[in-house]
C-alpha positions in Angstrom: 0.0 0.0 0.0 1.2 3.4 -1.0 2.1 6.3 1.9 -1.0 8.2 0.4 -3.9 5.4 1.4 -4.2 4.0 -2.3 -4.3 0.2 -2.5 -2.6 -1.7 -4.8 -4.2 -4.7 -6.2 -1.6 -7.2 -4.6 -2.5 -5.0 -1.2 -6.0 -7.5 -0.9 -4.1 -10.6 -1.0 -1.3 -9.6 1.5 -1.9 -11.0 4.3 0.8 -9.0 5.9 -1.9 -5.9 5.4 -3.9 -5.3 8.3 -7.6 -5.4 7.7 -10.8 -4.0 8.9 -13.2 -4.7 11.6 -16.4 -5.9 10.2 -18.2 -2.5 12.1 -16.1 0.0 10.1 -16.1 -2.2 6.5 -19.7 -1.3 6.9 -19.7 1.9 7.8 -17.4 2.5 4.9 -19.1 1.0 2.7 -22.4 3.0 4.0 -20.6 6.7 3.3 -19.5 5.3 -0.2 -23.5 4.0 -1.0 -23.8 7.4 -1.0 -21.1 9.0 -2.5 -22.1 10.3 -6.6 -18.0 8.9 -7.1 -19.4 5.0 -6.9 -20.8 3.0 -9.7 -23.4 1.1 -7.4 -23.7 -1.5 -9.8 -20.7 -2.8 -9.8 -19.5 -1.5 -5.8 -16.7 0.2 -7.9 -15.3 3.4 -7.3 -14.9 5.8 -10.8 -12.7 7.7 -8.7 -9.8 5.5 -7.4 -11.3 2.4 -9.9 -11.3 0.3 -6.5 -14.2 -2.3 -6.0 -15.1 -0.7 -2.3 -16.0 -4.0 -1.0 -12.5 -5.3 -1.3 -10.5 -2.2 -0.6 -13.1 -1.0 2.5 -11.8 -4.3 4.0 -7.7 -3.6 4.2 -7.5 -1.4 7.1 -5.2 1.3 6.0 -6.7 2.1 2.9 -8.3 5.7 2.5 -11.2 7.4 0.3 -9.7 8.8 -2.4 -11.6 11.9 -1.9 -11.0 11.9 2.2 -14.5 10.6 3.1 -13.3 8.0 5.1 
């Protein structure tokens, strides 16, 4: 994972990378439901190009646009 927060696609099988609680994956994943950045239909970010299911769950990763 980069200094910045940005996930790298190797980042969600590391298991080295710390990962998040199940309470704050959802609440994540809550604040990006409604977020006009994220393509619902596929969970994907257009910003970053993340899927927000997977990158919500490695701990250190960060909104691209500081929402979370």
């Amino acid at each position: 994972m980069k200094d910045n927060g940005d996930v790298e696609f190797t980042d969600l099988f590391d298991l080295r990378q710390p990962r998040s609680p199940k309470e704050l994956i959802e609440e994540r994943l809550a604040i990006c439901n409604e977020c006009p950045w994220l393509d619902k239909r596929l969970t994907k970010c257009r910003k970053c190009g993340c899927f927000m299911k997977l990158k919500t769950t490695l701990h250190l990763a960060q909104c691209p646009i500081g929402k979370w």
